[in-house]
C-alpha positions as protocol buffer text, in pm:
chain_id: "A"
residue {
  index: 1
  type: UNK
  ca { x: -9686 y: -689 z: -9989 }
}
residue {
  index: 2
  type: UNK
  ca { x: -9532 y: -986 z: -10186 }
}
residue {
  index: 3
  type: UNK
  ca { x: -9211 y: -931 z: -9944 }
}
residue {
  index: 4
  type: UNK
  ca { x: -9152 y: -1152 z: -9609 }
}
residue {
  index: 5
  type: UNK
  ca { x: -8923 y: -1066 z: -9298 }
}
residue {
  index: 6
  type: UNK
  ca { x: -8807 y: -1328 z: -9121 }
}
residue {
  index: 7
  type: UNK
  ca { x: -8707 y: -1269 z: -8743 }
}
residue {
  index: 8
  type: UNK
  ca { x: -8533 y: -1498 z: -8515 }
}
residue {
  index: 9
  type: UNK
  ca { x: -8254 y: -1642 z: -8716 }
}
residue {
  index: 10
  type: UNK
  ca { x: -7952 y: -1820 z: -8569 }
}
residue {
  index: 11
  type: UNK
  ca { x: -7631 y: -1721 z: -8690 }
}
residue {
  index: 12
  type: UNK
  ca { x: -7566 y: -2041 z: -8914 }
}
residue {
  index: 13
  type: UNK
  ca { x: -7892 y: -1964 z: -9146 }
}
residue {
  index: 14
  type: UNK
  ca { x: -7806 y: -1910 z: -9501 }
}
residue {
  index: 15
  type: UNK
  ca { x: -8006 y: -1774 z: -9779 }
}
residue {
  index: 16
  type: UNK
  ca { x: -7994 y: -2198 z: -9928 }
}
residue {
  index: 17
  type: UNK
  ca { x: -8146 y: -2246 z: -9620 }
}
residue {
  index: 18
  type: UNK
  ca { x: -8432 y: -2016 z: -9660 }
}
residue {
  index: 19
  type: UNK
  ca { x: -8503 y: -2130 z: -10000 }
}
residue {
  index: 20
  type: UNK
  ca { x: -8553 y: -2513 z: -9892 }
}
residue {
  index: 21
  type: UNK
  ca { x: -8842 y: -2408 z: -9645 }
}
residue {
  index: 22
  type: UNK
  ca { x: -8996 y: -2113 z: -9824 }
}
residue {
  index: 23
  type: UNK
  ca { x: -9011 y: -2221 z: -10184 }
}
residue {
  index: 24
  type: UNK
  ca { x: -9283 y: -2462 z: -10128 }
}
residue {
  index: 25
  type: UNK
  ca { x: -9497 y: -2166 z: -10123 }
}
residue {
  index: 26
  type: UNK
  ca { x: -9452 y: -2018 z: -10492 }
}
residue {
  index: 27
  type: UNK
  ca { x: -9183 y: -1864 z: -10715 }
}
residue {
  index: 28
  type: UNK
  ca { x: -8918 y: -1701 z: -10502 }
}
residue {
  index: 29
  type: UNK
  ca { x: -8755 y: -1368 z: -10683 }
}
residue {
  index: 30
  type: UNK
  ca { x: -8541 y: -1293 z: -10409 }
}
residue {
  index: 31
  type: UNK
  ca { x: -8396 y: -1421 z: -10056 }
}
residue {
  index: 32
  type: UNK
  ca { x: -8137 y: -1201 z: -9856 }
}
residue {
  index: 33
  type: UNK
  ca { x: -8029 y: -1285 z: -9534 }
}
residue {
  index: 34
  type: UNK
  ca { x: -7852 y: -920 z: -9362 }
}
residue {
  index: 35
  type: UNK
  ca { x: -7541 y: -935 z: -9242 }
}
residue {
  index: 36
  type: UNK
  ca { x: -7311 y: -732 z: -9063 }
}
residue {
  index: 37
  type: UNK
  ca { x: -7096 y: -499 z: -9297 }
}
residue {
  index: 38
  type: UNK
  ca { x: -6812 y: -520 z: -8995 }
}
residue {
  index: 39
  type: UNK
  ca { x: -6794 y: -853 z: -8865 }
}
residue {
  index: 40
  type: UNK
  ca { x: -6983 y: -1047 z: -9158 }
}
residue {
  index: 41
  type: UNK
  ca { x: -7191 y: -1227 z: -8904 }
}
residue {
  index: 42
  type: UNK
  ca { x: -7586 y: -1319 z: -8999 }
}
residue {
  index: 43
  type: UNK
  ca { x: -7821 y: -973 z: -8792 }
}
residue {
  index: 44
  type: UNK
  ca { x: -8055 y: -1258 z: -8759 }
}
residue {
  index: 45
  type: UNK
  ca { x: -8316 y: -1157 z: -9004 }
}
residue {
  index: 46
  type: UNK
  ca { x: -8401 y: -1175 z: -9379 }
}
residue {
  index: 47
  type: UNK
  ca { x: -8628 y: -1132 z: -9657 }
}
residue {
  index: 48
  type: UNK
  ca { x: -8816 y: -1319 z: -9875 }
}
residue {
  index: 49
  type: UNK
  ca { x: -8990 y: -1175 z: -10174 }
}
residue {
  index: 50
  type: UNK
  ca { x: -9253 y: -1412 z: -10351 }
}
residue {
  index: 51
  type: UNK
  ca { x: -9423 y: -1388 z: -10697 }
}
residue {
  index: 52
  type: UNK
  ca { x: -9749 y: -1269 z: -10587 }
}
residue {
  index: 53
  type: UNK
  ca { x: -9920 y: -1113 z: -10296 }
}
residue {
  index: 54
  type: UNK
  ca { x: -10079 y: -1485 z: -10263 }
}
residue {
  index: 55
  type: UNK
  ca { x: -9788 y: -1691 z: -10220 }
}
residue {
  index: 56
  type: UNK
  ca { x: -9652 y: -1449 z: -9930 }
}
residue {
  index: 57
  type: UNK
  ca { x: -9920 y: -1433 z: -9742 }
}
residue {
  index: 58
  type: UNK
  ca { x: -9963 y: -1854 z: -9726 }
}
residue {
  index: 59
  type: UNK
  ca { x: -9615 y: -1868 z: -9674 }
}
residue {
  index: 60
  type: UNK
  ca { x: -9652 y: -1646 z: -9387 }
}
residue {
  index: 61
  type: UNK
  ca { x: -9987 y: -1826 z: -9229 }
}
residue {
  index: 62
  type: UNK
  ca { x: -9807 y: -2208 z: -9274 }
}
residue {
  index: 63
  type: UNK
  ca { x: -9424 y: -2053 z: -9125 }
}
residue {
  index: 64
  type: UNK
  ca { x: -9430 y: -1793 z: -8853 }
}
residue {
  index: 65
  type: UNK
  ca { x: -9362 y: -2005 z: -8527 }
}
residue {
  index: 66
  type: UNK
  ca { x: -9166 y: -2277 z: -8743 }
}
residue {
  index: 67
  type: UNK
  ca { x: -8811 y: -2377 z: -8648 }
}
residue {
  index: 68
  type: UNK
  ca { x: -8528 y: -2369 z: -8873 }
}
residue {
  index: 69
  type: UNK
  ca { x: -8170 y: -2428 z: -8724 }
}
residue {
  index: 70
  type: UNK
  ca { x: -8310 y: -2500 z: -8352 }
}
residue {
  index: 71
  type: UNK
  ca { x: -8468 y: -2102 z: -8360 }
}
residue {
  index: 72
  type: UNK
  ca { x: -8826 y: -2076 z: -8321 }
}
residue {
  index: 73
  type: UNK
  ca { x: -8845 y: -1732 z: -8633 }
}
residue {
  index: 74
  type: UNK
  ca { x: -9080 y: -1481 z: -8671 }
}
residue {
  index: 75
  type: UNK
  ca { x: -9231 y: -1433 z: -9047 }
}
residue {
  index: 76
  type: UNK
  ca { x: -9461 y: -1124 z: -9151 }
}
residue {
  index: 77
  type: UNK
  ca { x: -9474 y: -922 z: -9421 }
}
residue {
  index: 78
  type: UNK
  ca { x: -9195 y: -601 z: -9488 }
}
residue {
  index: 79
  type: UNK
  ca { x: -9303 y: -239 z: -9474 }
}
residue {
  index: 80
  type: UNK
  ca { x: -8961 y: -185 z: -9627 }
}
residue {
  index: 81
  type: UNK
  ca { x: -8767 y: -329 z: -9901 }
}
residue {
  index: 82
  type: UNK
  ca { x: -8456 y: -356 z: -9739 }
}
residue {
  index: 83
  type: UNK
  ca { x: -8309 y: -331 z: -9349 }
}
residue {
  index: 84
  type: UNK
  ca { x: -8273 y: -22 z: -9234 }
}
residue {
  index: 85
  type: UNK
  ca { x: -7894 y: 162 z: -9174 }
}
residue {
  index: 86
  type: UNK
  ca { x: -7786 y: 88 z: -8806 }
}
């Protein structure tokens, strides 16, 4: 999968923010942080889809455990293309 999720967000990461760490990796076609449809508030995840197969998977290896916004996140690859309905 050429799609990331990234677990473990704090509240104040943006999809901006994202972009700065993850687009050393390759060409970035999309970045969605989810938010809450009531409250607006960040769920604390996102996703990431990359170019190629390639670029995911290095961006995965060189960011899961890395801190962004004083949270430790999470990064693997999707099984699904978006979050699911809560």
């Amino acid at each position: 999968s050429n799609i990331l999720g990234v677990f473990g967000l704090s509240l104040r990461t943006n999809e901006r923010n994202l972009e700065e760490v993850f687009e050393r990796f390759g060409k970035l076609k999309k970045v969605t942080v989810v938010y809450d449809h009531r409250s607006n508030r960040s769920r604390g995840f996102g996703f990431i889809t990359f170019g190629s197969v390639d670029e995911a998977e290095r961006a995965r290896d060189e960011t899961n455990g890395l801190e962004i916004d004083e949270r430790k996140i999470r990064v693997d690859f999707s099984m699904t293309h978006r979050p699911h309905t809560p």
